[in-house]
N, C-alpha and C positions, 0 to 999 in steps of 0.2 A: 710507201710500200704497203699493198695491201694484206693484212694476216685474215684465214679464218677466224680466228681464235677470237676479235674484235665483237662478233656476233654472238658469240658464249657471252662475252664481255658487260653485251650490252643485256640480254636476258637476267644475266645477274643481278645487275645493277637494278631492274623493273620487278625483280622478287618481291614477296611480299613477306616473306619470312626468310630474307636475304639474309648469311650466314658474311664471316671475313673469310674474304680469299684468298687460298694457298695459289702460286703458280710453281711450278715443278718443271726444272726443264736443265739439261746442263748450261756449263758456262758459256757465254757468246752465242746463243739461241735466240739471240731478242727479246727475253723478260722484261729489261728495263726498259727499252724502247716501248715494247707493248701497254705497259702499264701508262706511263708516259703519254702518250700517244693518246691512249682513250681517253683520260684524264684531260687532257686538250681541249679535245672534241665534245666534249659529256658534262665537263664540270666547270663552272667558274672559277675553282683555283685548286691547287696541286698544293699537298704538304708532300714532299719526298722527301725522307731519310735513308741515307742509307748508313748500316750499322757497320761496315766494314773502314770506312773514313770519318765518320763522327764518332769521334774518342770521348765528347763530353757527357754520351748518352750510354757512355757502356752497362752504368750500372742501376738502369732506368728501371726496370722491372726487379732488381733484385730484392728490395727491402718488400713491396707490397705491389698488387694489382688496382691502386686506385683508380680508374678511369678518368676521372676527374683531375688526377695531378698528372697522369700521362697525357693527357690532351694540354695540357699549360705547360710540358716540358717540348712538346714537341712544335705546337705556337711557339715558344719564346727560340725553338733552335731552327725554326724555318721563317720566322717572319709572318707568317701566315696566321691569318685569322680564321679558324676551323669555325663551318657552317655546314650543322650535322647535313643539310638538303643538298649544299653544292659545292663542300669540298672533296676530294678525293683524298686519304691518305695513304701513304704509304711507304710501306716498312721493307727495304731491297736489302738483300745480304743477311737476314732476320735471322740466319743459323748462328752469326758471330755475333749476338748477344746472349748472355745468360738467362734463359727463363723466357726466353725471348714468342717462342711458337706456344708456351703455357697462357701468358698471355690475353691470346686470341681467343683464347674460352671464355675471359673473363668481359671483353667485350660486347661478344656475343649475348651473354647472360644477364649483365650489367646497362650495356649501352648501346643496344642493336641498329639506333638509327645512326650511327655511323657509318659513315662508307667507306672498308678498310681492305686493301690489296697487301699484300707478304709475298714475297719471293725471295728465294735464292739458288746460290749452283750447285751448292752441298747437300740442300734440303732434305733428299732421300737419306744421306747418311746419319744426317744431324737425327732425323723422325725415328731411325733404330739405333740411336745411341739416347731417346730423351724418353722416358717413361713414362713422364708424364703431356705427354702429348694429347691435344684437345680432341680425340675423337667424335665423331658427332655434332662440333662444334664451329666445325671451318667446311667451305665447298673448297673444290681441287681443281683445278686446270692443267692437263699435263701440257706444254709447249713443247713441241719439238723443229727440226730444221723445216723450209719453204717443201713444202711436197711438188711436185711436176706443175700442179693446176697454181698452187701458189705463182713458180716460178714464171708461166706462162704470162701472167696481170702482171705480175712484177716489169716482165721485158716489153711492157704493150701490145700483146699479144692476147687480149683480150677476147676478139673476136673467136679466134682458133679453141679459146679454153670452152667457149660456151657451145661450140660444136660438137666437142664431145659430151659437154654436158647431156644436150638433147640425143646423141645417139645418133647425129645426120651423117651413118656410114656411107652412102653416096658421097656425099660434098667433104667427107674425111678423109676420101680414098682420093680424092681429086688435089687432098692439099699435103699428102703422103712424105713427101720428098720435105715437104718446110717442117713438120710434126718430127720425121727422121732429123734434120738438120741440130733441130731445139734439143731432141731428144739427148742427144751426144753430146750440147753445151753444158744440157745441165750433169748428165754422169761427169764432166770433169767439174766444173763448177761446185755440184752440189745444193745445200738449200740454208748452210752458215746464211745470215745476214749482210754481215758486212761481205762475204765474198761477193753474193750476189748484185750489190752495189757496187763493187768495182767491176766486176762483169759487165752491169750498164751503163757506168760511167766509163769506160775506156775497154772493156772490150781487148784486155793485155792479160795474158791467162799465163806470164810469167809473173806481174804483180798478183794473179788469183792465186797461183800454188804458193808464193812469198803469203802472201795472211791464211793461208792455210796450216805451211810448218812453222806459222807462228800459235795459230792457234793451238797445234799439236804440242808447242812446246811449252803452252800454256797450263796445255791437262798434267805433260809428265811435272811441270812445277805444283801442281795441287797434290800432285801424291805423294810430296816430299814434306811439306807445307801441311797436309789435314789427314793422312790416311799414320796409322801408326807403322812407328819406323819398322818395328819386326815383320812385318809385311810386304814396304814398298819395294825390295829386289821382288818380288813374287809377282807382284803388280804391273811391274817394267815386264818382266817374263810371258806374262801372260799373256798381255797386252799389245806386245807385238808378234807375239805366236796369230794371232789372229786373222791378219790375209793370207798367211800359210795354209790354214785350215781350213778357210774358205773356199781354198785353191783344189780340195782333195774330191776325189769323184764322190765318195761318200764324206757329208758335208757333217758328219756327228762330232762335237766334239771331243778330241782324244786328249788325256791330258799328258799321256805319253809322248805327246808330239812336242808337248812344250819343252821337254829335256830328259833322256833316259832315265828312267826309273819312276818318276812323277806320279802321283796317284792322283783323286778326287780329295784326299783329303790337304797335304800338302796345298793343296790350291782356293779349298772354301773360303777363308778367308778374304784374297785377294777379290776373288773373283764376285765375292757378294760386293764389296765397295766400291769396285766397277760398275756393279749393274746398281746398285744405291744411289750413284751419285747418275746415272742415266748416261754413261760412256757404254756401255754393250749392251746391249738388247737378247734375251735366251727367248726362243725358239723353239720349248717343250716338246718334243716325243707323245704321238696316241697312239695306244694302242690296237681300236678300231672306233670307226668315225659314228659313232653313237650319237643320241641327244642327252643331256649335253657333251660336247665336245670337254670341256672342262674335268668332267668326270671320267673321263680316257686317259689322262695325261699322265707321262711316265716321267717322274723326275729325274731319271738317272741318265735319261739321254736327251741333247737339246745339241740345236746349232748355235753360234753364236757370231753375232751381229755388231757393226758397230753404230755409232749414232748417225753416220753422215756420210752418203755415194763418193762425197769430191773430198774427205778427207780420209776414205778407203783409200780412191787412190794417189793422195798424197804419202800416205804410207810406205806405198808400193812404188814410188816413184814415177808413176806414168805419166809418160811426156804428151803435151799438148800436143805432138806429131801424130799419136793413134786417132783424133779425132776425124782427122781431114783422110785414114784412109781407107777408106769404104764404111765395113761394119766393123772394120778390126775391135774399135773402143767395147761394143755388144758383147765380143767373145774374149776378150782380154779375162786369163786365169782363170778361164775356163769356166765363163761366165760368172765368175765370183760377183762383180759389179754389175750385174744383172739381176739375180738375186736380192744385192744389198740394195738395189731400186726398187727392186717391187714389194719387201720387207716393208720399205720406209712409206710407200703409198699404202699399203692396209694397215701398217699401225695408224695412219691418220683419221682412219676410218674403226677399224676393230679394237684399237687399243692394246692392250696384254693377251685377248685373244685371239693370236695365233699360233698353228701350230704345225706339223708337217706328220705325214707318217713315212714309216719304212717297215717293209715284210722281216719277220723273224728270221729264218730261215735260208733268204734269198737278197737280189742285189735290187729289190722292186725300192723304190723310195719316189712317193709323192711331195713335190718342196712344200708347195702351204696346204694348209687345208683351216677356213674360216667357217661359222655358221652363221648363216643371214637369216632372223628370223626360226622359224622351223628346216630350216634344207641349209644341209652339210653341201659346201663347196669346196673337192679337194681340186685345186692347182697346178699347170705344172708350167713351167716358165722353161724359154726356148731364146738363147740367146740371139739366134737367127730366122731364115727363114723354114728351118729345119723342122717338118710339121708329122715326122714320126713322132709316136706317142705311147708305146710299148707299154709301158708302165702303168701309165693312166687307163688307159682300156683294159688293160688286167684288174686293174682296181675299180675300176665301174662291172666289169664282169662277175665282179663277187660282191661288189655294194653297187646295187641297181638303184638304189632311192637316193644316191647323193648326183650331182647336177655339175660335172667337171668341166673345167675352164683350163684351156691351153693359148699363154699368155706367149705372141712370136712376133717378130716382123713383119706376119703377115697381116692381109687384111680382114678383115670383121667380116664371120660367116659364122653358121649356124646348122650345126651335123644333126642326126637322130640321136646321138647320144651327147654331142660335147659343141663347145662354144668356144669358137678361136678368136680370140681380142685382142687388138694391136698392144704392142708394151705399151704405147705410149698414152692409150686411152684409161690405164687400169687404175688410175687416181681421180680419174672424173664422170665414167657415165657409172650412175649406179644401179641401172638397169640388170644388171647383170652380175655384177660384185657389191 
C-alpha cells in the first residue's frame, strides 16, 4: 500500500539538521505499518519497540537520559546492533512509558545522528497532560486515514489517480461513471487501513463494516482504559451525538442536542480528549474571510467531524444496499457523508486550517472555506447534481476577491465567477484547490 506520508518520510530522513520524529495519528491509521515499511526500504535494520508490550523497558527513561545507556538497553531488547547511518529506531506506543516524549530532546541535543521515529494513538492526549514536552526538539507527521487519491493506488487504479492529477477534464469526463463507481466504494469503505485491505483482498463489504465496528469498539475501549473515569459517560455522549449533528441543515455544533439542558461547559472536557487523541476533527466558525483566515476564527462556533467517511457510516448503520442505488449513498443524512469526504481530502492538504463560515443574522452558511497562498477559497459542497448555489453567490456578491468552488457530481466547468469540480477530483488536482 502506497501512503503519501512515505515522501515526508524520506525528506526527513535526508535532513541535515534532522530532528526525532513524532508521528500523530489515531489508533489503526497505519503508524506502525508506516514506520515499519520505510524502515524496510531505507534502512539496513529496524530496532522497533514497542512500549505498550515490552514490560522490561517500562522504566528506561525514568532514572536518567543517558543516550549511551538507552541505546544498550534497546540493542540488548531488540537484538539489533544500532548503526547510527543505517539503522532505524523506533519507539511505537511512546505515551505508555514514563518520561518517555522528554526523552527525545535529549537525543536530539545529545546524539543527533541517530535516526529515531516515535509514535502513538494517545500522543495528542499524553503531549497535554506532559509538561515537559520537547518543543522545538522533535518534527511532527500528522497521519491520518487513505484520502480518495490514496485509495485510488491502493485499488490499482493508478492510471485514473494521475488524470486527475494533471486536470485531463476531457478524458475525466469520459471515465465519469468508473470515478462515480470508486467514489461510493470508498464513502462505505472509507480510508482505515486494514479496511481498505479487505476491500482489495475480497471485495465483502460485510467483513469491511465487521472491522469497522470493531474498530469502533476499539476507540469506545480506549476511553474506558486512558481518558479519566469522571468524563468517560461524557465521552460516550458525545461521541455518538455526532452523526446526528451532522445530519442538521445547520451543521453548528449544539451541545443542547447531545441531551436537554447541556452546555459548552458540561462538555469541554470530553470533547478536548476527543479531538486530543485525533477521533473528531473541529471545524472553527470565521467571521469574515480576511487574510489570514486564522485571525477570523470564532471559537465558540465549529462543526464537528469525525476521523473516517466508512466509520461515519458504520455509526449510522448504513447498509452496503445504498451503494448500488443510484447516488442514494451522496445524499444519505442529508449529505452528512459528503461533507465528512470532502473534510477528510483538504485536511490532507490544509491540515487544521479549515474553516467554514455562516451569516449572523440569516440562514447563509458557506461549508469550507481554505486559503491557498494569498486567495480565500470559500466551498460549497453539493451532494448531487444539484448545481443551485444561493449561498455562495451571495457570498462572492459581498466578498468579490475570494475565488469560490462548488464541489458536485457534476462535471469540471469554469463560470465568471465560481469553479464547479467533481467530488471526486477535490483530493487530487490542485490546480484549483
Amino acid at each position: 500500500m502506497k501512503r503519501e506520508a512515505l515522501k515526508y518520510l524520506l525528506n526527513w530522513k535526508q535532513k541535515s539538521n534532522r530532528k526525532p520524529l513524532v508521528i500523530r495519528g489515531t489508533r489503526q491509521v497505519g503508524k506502525t505499518w508506516l514506520m515499519k515499511e520505510f524502515g524496510k526500504t531505507n534502512y539496513s535494520r529496524i530496532a522497533y519497540i514497542n512500549f505498550e508490550n515490552t514490560k522490561t523497558l517500562q522504566d528506561i527513561f525514568k532514572d536518567n537520559f543517558d543516550v549511551k545507556r538507552i541505546i544498550e538497553a534497546v540493542e540488548i531488547e531488540t537484538g539489533v546492533t544500532i548503526d547510527k547511518d543505517n539503522t532505524l529506531i523506533i519507539f511505537d506506543e511512546i505515551q505508555e512509558v514514563e518520561r518517555g516524549l522528554t526523552a527525545l530532546k535529549y537525543f536530539y541535543e545529545d546524539a543527533p545522528q541517530f535516526h529515531i521515529m516515535a509514535a502513538g494513538s494517545l500522543l495528542g492526549v499524553a503531549m497535554h497532560q506532559n509538561s515537559s514536552f520537547p518543543v522545538g526538539k522533535v518534527d511532527f507527521l500528522d497521519l491520518y486515514p487513505l484520502g480518495f487519491m490514496e485509495f485510488l493506488e491502493a485499488v490499482g487504479e493508478t492510471r485514473l489517480a494521475l488524470l486527475l492529477v494533471n486536470g485531463d477534464w476531457k478524458l475525466i469526463k469520459s471515465f465519469k461513471n468508473k470515478f462515480i463507481e470508486l467514489l461510493k466504494h470508498y464513502y462505505f469503505t472509507g480510508g482505515m487501513p486494514e479496511v481498505v485491505l479487505e476491500y482489495i483482498s475480497t471485495g465483502d463489504f460485510k467483513a469491511i463494516r465487521s472491522i469497522q465496528n470493531n474498530i469502533l469498539t476499539g476507540y469506545e475501549h480506549d476511553f474506558s482504559k486512558h481518558a479519566p473515569s469522571s468524563i468517560v459517560p461524557r465521552i460516550r455522549l458525545l461521541w455518538n451525538a455526532i452523526p446526528a449533528q451532522l445530519t442538521k441543515e445547520n451543521k453548528k455544533f449544539v451541545y443542547a442536542a447531545i441531551k436537554k439542558g447541556a452546555r459548552a461547559k458540561d462538555f469541554e472536557a470530553a470533547l478536548s480528549w476527543l479531538s486530543d487523541s485525533g477521533l473528531v476533527y473541529k471545524v472553527h466558525r470565521i467571521v469574515k474571510p480576511g487574510l489570514p483566515l486564522k485571525a477570523y476564527e470564532d471559537f465558540s462556533a465549529f462543526k464537528l467531524f469525525v476521523v473516517d467517511v466508512g466509520l461515519l457510516g458504520a455509526m449510522t448503520g448504513l447498509s452496503a444496499k445504498a451503494i448500488i442505488e443510484g447516488n442514494r449513498i451522496f445524499e444519505e443524512f442529508k449529505g452528512s457523508l459528503t461533507e465528512q469526504f470532502v473534510m477528510q481530502q483538504l485536511r490532507l492538504r490544509y491540515g487544521s486550517e479549515i474553516f467554514y463560515w455562516s451569516a449572523e443574522k440569516s440562514r447563509g452558511e458557506i461549508d469550507f472555506i481554505v486559503q491557498k497562498d494569498e486567495t480565500i477559497i470559500p466551498i460549497e459542497v453539493k451532494a448531487e447534481e444539484n448545481l443551485k448555489a444561493k449561498s455562495l453567490k451571495s457570498f462572492f456578491q459581498k466578498y468579490t476577491q475570494t475565488k469560490p468552488v462548488r464541489l458536485s457530481m457534476s462535471d469540471f466547468r469554469e463560470e465568471s465567477w465560481m469553479t464547479n469540480m467533481p467530488l471526486y477530483a477535490v483530493g487530487g488536482n490542485r490546480s484549483v484547490l
